[in-house]
Structure formats: C-alpha cells, structure tokens
TIMAR-53892 format. One record per residue (C-alpha): x, y negated, z; residue in one letter. Coordinates in steps of 0.02 Angstrom, whole numbers, padded with zeros to 5 digits, always signed. Layout:
BEGIN
XYZA
...
***
This chain:
BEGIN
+01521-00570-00190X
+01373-00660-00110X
+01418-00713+00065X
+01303-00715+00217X
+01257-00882+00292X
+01259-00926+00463X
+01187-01098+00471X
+01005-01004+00540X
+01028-00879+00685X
+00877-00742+00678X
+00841-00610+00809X
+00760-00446+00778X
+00687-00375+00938X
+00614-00188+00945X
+00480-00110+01066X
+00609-00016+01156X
+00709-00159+01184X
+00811-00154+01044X
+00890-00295+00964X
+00972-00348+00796X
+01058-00506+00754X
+01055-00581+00592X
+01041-00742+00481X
+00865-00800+00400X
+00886-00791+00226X
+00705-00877+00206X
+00571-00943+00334X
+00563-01005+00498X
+00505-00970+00662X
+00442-00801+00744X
+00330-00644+00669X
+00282-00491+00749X
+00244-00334+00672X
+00263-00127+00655X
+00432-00107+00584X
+00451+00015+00451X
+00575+00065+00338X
+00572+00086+00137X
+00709+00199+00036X
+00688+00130-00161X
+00850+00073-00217X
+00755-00043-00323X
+00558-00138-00327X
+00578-00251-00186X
+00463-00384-00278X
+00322-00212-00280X
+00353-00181-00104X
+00334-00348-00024X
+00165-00392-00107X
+00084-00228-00090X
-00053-00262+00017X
-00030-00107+00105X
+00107-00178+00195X
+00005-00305+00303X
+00050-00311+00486X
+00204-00228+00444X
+00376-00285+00443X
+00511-00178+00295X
+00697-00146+00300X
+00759-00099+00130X
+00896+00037+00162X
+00958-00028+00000X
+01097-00141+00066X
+01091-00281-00072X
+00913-00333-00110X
+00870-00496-00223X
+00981-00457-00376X
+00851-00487-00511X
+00745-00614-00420X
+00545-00641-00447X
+00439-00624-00622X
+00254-00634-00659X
+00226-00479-00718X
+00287-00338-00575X
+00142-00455-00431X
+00040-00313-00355X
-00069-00425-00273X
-00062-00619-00292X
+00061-00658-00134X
+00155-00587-00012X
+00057-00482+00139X
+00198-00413+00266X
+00249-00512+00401X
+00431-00499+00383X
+00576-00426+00272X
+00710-00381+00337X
+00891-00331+00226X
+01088-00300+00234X
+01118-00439+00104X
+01038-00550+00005X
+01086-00594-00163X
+01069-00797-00189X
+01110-00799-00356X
+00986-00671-00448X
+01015-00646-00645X
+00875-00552-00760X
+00776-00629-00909X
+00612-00609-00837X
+00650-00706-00673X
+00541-00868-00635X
+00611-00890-00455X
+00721-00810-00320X
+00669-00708-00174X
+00700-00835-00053X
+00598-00967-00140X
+00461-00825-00139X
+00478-00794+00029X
+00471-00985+00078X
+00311-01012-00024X
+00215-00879+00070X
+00270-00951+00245X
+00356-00767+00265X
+00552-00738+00365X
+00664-00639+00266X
+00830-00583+00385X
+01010-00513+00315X
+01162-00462+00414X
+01053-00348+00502X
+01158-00159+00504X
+00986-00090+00417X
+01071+00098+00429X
+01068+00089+00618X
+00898+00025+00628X
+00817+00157+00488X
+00918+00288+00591X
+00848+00209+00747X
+00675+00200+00659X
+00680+00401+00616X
+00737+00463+00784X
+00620+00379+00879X
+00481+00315+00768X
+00437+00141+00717X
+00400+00020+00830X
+00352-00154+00865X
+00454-00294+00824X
+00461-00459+00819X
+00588-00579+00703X
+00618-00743+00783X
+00744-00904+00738X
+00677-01001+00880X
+00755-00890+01042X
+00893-00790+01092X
+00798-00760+01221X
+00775-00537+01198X
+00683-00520+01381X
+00539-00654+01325X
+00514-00602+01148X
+00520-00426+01234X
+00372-00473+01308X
+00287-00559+01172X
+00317-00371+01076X
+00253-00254+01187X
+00111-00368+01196X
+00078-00356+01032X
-00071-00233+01002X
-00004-00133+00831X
-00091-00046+00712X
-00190+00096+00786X
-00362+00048+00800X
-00359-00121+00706X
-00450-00159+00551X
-00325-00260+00412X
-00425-00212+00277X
-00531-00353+00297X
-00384-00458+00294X
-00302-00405+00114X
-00487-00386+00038X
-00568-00499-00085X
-00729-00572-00035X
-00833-00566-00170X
-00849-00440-00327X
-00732-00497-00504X
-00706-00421-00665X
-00550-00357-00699X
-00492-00412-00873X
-00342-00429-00982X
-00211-00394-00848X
-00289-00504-00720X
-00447-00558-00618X
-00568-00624-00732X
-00667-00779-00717X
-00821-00727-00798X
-00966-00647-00745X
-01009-00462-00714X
-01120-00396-00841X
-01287-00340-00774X
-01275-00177-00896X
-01134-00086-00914X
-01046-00072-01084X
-01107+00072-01201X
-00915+00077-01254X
-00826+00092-01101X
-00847+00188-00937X
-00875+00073-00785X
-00741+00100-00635X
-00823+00009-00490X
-00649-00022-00350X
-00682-00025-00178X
-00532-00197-00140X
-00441-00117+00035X
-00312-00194-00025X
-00309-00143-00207X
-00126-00150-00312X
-00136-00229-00476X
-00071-00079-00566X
-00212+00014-00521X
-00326-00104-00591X
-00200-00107-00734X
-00186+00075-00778X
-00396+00081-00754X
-00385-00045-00897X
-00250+00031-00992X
-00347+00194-01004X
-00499+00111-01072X
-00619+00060-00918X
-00711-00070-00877X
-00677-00132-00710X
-00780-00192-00575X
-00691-00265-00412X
-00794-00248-00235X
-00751-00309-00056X
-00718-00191+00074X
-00878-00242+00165X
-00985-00171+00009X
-01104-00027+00065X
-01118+00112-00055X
-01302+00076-00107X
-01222-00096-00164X
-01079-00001-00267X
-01197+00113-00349X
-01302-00048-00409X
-01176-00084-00536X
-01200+00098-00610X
-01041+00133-00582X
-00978+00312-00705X
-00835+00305-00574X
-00788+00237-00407X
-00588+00217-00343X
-00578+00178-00149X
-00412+00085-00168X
-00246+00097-00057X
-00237-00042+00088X
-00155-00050+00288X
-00186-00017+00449X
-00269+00137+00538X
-00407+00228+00431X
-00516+00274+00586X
-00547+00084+00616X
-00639+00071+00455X
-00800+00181+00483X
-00918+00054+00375X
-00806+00095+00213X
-00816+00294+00268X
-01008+00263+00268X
-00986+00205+00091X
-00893+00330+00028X
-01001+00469+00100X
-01156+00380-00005X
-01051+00394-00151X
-00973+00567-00157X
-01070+00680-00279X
-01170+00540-00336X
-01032+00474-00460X
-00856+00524-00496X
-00730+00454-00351X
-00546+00438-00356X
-00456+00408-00187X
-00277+00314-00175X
-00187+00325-00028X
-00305+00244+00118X
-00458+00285-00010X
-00392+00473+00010X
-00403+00473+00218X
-00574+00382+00182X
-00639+00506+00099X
-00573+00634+00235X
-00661+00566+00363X
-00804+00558+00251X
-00812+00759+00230X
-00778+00755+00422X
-00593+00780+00443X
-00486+00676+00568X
-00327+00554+00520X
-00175+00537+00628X
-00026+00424+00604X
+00147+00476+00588X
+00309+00450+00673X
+00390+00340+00544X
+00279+00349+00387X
+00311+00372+00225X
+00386+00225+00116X
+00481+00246-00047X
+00476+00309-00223X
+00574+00475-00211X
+00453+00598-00108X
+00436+00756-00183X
+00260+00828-00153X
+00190+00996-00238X
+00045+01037-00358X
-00038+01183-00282X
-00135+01216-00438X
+00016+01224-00561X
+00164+01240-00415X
+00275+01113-00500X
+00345+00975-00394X
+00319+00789-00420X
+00410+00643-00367X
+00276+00522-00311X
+00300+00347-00242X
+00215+00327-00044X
+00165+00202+00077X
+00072+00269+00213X
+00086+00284+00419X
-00074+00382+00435X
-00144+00568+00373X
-00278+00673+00350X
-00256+00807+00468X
-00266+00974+00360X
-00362+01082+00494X
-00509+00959+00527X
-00551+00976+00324X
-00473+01154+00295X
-00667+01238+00252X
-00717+01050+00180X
-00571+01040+00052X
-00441+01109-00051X
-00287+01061-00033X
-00222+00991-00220X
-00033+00937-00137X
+00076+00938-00006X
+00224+00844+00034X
+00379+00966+00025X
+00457+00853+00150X
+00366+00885+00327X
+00212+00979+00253X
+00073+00855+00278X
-00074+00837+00164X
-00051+00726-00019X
-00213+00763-00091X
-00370+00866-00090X
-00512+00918-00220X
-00703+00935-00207X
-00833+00920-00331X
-00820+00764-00418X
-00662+00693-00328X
-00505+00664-00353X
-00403+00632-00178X
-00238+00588-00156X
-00105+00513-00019X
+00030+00449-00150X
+00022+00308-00254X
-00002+00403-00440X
+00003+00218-00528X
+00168+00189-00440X
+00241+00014-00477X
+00383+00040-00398X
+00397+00206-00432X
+00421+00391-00538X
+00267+00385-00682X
+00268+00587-00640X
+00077+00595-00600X
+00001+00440-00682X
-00082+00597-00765X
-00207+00562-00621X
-00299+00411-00710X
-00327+00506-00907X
-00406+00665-00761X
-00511+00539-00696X
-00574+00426-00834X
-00609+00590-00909X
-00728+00623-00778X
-00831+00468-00800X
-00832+00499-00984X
-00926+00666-00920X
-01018+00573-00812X
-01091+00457-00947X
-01146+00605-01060X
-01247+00689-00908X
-01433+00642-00951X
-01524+00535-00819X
***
C-alpha cells in the first residue's frame, strides 16, 4: 500500500474559510481557483486536460487516483488546463502497458500542484451543501487568515472570459488523430463533408469521433466571426465545449447566431448555452456543477434514459427559450436543461463523445454528419 509523504506540507484554503491539510504530491507554490468536485471512479488523465476545467481546481471522490499513470493516446487537449488537483491518495508506483509517465511527472511538467491526504469526502460533502467555492492550494504558508485574503480576492468565474485562454489562435486541419501541419484546402473535398469547429476549448475526441465518422475537419479560434466560418463552406459547424461563464462570451454568440439556419450546427456543452443565448435565452450557473460520467439525463423524443458524461457549472435557463426551443433532454437529477432542437441544430449540455465516459449517445455524431451529408445534396 502506497504511503503518503510528508516531506511537502500543502494547505487547501476555501472561500468560507475552510481549510484542508495535505501533502503535495507534485508542484510547488500557491494556485487559486473555483473548487469543484468530479465523481468517475476512473479517467483522471481525461479530466485533468479537458480544457473545460481552466480556472478550476478538481477533487476526485475516488480515493486512490494515479494507478495506471499517463499514455499518449487518452490527451484531450495537449497539456494540462486546471489549476490544481486535488486527491485522497496518490498512487507512486502506476502499472498499465500503455503508460509513458506517472501523474506526478505530468503534473510537474505542466507547472500544476497536485495535493493527497486531503479527507476529499468532507470537502465534496462540504462542496454540495454549500456550493463550490474559491480556493486556493499553497506549500509556501500556513498562514489560513492571509491566503484567506488572497481567496476572497480572487475574482472567480462569473463574468470572466477563459475561452480565450484554452483557444487556438489560428485555424488547423484536423488529421489522422491529431492537428495537422498542412494547409487548409481552399475547396472542400467532394468526398467528405466539411465540419468547421469553433476551438472554446475543443476535446480531442470530438475532433476524433468528427474524423472517425468520415469528416473533414476544420479547426477555428474562438475569436472567428461567423462570416469567417462560413468562408470555409463549412456542410457543418460544432461550437465546441470550453470554461468559464457563457454570458462573458457575446462575440462567439454573435457567431453562432450568423450561423444557425445557414449550415447544420452541433452544440457541445458551452457550444449548447451559446447557442441559447443565441435564440435569446439566459444561462445561469449552478450550485456545484455537474462533473462526472454517471448522470442520467432523458430523451424526450424516445423517453429512454442515458448515462452521459458532464462538465459544466453553467445552464440554459429553460423558461427564457421555452417558445424558442424544444427541449431534446433533461437531466433526471435536478431537472435542468441537457439539450434542445431547432431546425438544423443539434444542442446539447453533456459531453456525447465522452472520453471519460458511457458511449450511450455517441449516436449524436452519425445524427449529425448525417445532416451535413443533407446539407451537401441541397442545390446552391
């Protein structure tokens, strides 16, 4: 049994003065973020480079986390973008056949604190009753009434713009599993339908799955306006997952409103509040969000349920797009909205290419492409 070491003091300080001592794992120094918490038993490599997670800091309420170490191929982005990870017990001595490193050697080459010895069921239980909070990891003080400070200081998410921050900066192909080097074809393929992304913070396994189910795929910044997106005669556009609050983004709802019923659009998880404001609904953020791969959400259309994999603090608010919308799912667990349909669009809160995750409604990419295959036999 792995043992926790206690050569590197950490302190974990929350908003409501709250504190947590534990033992840094990996990295140095002090962080400060919205703690969250995330319920998979398993996909910590998925969960800590998921751009969605920027300005964030996770608590796995898995207690032993690092088991099977770091490989090449489960990289959902190509480093690590929360800002700190926090764990019961870490497991120095990982084991699997794919493995090229260990979590802490991850952590340490991405400048990012991972903490153990933390009791992570009081904190998630702390974290549900009263929300999440600010927080700030430090090895540097025991001092709780100055890095008190330094937290409540700290602005948070609402009203802060982190998309720009996870985004790429200038438009790539996406080819063979990976960003591609060469250049974007001035005509689209008469072979495959083109998927232009809007990058908020795209996964890989979207861009994957896109792939898999025969598109060719065309990477944009945030910062692209949707005349720009619609020069690369796109059959279908996906406004991708990413963090922070969705009503500090209005220049991306301004592109997706040029968009919608000019081309297919598919919206993942921040891409689906985007396109709520863009009809002219509201978002609001949650108490504690949702984070894991076991929430069970409903198809209205067929009334089955699916287990879907989330990561989300912010909603659409169902009444401010009730005459705008249908609503395609909703979460069985407090009710709130998981997807909508309108002409042309496919809308969604969950993450339907997973990775971690249930594969229940990867269904959601063959619907799509299908679309743009319509799309390309409409005459122009």
């Amino acid at each position: 049994m792995p043992l926790i070491r206690k050569d590197r003091k950490a302190l974990l300080v929350l908003e409501d003065g709250s504190f947590f001592e534990g033992f840094a794992f990996a990295g140095a120094g002090e962080t400060l973020g919205e703690v969250v918490f995330n319920t998979g038993m398993t996909g910590y490599q998925e969960v800590i480079t998921d751009p969605s997670y920027k300005g964030q800091m996770v608590t796995m309420t898995y207690p032993l986390v690092g088991n099977y170490g770091i490989n090449d191929e489960d990289m959902e982005s190509a480093g690590i973008h929360l800002e700190g990870f926090i764990v019961k017990e870490y497991q120095p001595n990982p084991s699997n056949w794919r493995m090229k490193k260990s979590l802490e050697a991850f952590l340490d080459e991405n400048g990012k604190i991972g903490i153990e010895g933390i009791d992570t069921r009081a904190l998630t239980r702390r974290l549900r009753l009263s929300g999440s909070m600010k927080g700030m990891i430090s090895t540097q003080s025991k001092n709780v009434g100055e890095l008190l400070e330094q937290v409540r200081a700290y602005p948070g998410l609402v009203g802060r713009d982190l998309v720009c921050e996870v985004s790429c900066y200038k438009p790539y192909l996406w080819e063979k599993g990976a960003p591609s080097q060469n250049q974007i074809p001035a005509q689209k393929t008469a072979k495959k339908p083109r998927v232009v992304v809007l990058d908020c913070g795209v996964k890989y396994n979207i861009l994957r799955l896109l792939e898999n189910n025969g598109c060719e795929v065309v990477v944009v910044p945030s910062f692209a306006t949707g005349d720009e997106v619609l020069s690369y005669q796109p059959d279908g556009v996906l406004l991708s997952n990413g963090p922070g609050d969705p009503a500090a983004l209005p220049y991306i709802v301004d592109a997706a409103r040029t968009v919608l019923g000019r081309t297919p659009v598919f919206g993942i998880c921040l891409g689906h509040q985007i396109i709520g404001q863009a009809i002219g609904g509201k978002t609001e953020k949650l108490k504690f969000g949702h984070h894991g791969i076991n929430q069970p959400v409903k198809n209205m259309a067929t009334g089955r349920v699916e287990i879907t994999s989330q990561n989300h603090g912010f909603v659409v608010e169902p009444d401010s797009v009730a005459n705008k919308a249908d609503t395609s799912y909703t979460n069985l667990n407090d009710a709130t909205s998981e997807g909508m349909t309108l002409p042309g669009c496919i809308s969604v809160q969950y993450h339907p290419e997973a990775a971690p995750g249930p594969h229940d409604t990867e269904y959601l990419f063959t619907q799509f492409v299908k679309f743009t295959k319509q799309e390309r036999r409409q005459p122009t």
